[in-house]
PyMOL CGO cylinders between C-alpha atoms (Angstrom):
from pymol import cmd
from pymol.cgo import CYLINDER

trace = [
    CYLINDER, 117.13, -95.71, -122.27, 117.76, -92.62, -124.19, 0.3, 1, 1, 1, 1, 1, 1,
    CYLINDER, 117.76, -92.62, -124.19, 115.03, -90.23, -125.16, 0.3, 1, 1, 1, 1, 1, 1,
    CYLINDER, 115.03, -90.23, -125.16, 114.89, -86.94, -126.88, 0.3, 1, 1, 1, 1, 1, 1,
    CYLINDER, 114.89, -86.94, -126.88, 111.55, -86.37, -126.36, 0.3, 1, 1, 1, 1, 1, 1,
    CYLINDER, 111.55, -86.37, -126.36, 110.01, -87.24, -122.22, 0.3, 1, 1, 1, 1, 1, 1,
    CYLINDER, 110.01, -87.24, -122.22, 109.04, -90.27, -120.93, 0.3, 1, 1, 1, 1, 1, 1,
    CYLINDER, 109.04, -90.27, -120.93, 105.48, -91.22, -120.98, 0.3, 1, 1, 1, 1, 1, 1,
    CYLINDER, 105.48, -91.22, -120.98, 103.37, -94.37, -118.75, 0.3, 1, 1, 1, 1, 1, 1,
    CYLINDER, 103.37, -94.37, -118.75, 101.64, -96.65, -120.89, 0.3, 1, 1, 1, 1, 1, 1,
    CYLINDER, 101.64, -96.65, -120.89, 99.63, -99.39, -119.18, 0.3, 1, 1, 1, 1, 1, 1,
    CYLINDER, 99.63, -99.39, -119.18, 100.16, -103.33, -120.05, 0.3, 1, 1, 1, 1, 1, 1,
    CYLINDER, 100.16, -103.33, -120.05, 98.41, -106.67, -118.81, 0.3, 1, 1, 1, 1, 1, 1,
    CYLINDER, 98.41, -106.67, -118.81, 99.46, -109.97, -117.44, 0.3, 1, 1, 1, 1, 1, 1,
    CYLINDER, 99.46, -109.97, -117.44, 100.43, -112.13, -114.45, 0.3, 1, 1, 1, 1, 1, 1,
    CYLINDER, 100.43, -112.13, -114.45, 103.50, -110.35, -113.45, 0.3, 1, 1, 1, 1, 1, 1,
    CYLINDER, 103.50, -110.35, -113.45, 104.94, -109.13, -117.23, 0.3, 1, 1, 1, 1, 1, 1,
    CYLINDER, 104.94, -109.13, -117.23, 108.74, -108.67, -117.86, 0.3, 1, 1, 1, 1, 1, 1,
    CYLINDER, 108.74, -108.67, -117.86, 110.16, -105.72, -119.70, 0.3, 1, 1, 1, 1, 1, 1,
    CYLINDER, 110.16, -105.72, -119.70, 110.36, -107.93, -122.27, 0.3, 1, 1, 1, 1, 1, 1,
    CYLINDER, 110.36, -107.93, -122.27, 107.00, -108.88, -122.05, 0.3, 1, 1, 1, 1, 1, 1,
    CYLINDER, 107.00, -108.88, -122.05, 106.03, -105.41, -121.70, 0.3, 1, 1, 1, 1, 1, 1,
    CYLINDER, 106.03, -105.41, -121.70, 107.82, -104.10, -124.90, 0.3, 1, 1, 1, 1, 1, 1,
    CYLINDER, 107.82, -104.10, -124.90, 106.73, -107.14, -127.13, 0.3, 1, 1, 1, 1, 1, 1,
    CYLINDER, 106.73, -107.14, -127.13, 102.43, -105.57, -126.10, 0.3, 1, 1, 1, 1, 1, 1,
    CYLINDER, 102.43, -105.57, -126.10, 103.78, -102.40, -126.64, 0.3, 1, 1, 1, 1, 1, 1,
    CYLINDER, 103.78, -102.40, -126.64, 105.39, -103.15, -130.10, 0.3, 1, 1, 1, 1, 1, 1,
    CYLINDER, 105.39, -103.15, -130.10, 108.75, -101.89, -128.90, 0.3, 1, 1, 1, 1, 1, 1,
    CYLINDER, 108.75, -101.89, -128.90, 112.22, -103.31, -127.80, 0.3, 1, 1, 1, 1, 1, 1,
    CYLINDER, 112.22, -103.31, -127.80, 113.29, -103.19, -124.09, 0.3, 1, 1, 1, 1, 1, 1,
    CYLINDER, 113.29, -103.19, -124.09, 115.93, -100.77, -124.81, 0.3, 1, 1, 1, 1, 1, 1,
    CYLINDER, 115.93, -100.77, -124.81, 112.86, -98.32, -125.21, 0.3, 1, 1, 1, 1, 1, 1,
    CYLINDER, 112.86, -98.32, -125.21, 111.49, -98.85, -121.88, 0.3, 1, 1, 1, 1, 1, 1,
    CYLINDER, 111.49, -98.85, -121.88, 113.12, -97.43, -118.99, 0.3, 1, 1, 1, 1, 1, 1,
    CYLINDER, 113.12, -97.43, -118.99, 114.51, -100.25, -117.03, 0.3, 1, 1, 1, 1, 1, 1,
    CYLINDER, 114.51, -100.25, -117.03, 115.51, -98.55, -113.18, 0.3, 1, 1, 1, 1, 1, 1,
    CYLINDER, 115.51, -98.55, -113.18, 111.21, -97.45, -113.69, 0.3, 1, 1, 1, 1, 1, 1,
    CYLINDER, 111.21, -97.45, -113.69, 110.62, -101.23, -114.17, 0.3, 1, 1, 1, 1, 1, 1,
    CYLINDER, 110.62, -101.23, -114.17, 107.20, -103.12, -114.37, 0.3, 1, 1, 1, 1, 1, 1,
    CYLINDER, 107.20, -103.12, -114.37, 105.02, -100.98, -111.62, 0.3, 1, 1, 1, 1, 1, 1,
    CYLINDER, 105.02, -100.98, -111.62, 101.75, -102.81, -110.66, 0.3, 1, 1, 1, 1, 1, 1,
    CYLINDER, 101.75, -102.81, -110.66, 98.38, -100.95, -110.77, 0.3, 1, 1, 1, 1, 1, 1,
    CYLINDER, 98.38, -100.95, -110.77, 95.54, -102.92, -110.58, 0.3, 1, 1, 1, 1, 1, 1,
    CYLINDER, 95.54, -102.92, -110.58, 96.16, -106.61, -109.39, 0.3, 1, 1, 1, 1, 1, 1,
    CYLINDER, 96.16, -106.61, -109.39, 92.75, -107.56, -109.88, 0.3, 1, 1, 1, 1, 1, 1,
    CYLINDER, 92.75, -107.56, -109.88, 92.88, -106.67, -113.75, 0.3, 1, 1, 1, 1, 1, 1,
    CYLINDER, 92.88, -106.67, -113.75, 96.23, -107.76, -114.29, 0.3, 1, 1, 1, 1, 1, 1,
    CYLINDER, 96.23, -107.76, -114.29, 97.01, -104.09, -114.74, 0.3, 1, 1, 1, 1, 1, 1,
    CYLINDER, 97.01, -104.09, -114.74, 100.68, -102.91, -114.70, 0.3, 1, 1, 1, 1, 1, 1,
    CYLINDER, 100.68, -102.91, -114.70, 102.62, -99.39, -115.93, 0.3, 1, 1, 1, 1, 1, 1,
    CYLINDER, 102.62, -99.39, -115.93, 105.73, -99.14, -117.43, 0.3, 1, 1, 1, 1, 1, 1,
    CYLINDER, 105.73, -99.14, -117.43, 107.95, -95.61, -118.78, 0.3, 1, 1, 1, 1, 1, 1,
    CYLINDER, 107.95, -95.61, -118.78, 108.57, -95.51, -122.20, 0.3, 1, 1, 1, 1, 1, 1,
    CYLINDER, 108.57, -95.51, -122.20, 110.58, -92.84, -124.11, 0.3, 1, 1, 1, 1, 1, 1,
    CYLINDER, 110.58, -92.84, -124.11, 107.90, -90.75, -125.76, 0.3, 1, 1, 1, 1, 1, 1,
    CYLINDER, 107.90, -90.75, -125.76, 109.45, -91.15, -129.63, 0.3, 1, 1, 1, 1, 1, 1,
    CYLINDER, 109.45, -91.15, -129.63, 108.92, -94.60, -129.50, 0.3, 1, 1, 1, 1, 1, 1,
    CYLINDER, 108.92, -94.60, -129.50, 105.48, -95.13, -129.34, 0.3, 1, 1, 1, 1, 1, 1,
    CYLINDER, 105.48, -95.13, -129.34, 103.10, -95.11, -131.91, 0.3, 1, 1, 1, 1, 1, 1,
    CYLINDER, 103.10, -95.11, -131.91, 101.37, -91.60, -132.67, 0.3, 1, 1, 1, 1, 1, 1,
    CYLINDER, 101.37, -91.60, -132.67, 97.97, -93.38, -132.93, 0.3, 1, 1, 1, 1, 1, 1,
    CYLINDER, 97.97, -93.38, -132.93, 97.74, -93.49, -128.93, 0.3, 1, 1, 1, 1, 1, 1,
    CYLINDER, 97.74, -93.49, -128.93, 96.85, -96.22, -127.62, 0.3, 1, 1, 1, 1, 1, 1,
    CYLINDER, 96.85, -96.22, -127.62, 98.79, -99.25, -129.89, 0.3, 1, 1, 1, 1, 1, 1,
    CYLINDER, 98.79, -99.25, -129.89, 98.83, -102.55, -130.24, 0.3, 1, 1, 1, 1, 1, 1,
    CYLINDER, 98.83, -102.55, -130.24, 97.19, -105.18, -128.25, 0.3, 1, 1, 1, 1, 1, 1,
    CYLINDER, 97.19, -105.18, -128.25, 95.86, -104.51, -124.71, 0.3, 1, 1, 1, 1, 1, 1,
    CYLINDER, 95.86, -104.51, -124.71, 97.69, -101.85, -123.51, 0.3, 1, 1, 1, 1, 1, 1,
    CYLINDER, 97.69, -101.85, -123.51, 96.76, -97.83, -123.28, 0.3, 1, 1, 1, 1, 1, 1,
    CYLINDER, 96.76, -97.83, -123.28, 98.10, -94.71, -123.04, 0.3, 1, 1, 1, 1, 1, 1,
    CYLINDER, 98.10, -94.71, -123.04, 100.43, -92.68, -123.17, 0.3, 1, 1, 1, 1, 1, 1,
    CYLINDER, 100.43, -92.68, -123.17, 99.52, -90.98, -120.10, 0.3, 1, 1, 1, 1, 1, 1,
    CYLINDER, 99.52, -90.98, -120.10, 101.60, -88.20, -118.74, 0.3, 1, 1, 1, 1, 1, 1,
    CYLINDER, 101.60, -88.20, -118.74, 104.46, -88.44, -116.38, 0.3, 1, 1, 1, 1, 1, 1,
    CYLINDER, 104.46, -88.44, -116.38, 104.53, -85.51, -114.19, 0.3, 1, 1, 1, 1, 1, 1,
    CYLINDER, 104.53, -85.51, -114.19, 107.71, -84.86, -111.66, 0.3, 1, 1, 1, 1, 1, 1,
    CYLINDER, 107.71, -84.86, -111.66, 106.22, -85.55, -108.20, 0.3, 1, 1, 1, 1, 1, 1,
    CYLINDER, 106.22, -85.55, -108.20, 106.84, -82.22, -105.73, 0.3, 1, 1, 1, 1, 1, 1,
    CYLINDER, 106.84, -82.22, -105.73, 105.34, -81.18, -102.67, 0.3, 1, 1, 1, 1, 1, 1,
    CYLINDER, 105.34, -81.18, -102.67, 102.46, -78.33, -103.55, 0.3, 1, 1, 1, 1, 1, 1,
    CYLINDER, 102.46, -78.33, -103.55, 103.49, -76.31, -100.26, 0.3, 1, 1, 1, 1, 1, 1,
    CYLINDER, 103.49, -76.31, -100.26, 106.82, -75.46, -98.32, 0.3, 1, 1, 1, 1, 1, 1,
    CYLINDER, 106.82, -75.46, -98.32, 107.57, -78.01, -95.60, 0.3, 1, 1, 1, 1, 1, 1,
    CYLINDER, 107.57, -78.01, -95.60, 106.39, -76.18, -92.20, 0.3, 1, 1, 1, 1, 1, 1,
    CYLINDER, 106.39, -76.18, -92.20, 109.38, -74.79, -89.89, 0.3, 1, 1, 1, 1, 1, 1,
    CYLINDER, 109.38, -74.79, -89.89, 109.00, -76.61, -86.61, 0.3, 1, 1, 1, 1, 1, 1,
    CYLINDER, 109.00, -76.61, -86.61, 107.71, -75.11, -84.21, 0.3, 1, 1, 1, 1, 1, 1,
    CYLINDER, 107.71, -75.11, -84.21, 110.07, -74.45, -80.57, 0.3, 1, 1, 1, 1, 1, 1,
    CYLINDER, 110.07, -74.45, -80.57, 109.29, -76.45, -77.68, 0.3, 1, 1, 1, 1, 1, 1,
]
cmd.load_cgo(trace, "trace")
């Protein structure tokens, strides 16, 4: 997947979907969903899974076709706080 714009998460349903499941609720082809990212479960109850999709692709209505939502934002994961120095025994 190549993207000019950033990646976004967009929520799709189903028993354990494929990318190619995925793209086909989202309206999209799998090259347009970032494969490493996969299918990442959310809710197992509701069926409930996210995927990362390059932000040019979707829509600019929001939330698309069929039963999925989004996009939701996909902000880099960091610690808030330096790691404390350990203390000496």
């Amino acid at each position: 997947m190549r993207c000019e714009k950033p990646t976004v998460l967009a929520t799709v349903q189903g028993q354990s979907p494929s990318l190619q499941s995925a793209a086909a609720q989202l309206g999209l082809s799998v090259a347009d969903l970032d494969e490493e990212f996969g299918v990442q479960l959310l809710d197992a109850e509701r069926g409930l899974y996210a995927v990362q999709v390059c932000g040019e692709s979707l829509p600019s209505g929001g939330t698309g076709r069929g039963t999925y939502q989004g996009p939701f934002s996909n902000p880099r994961i960091a610690p808030f706080v330096p790691p404390r120095k350990k203390l000496k025994e």
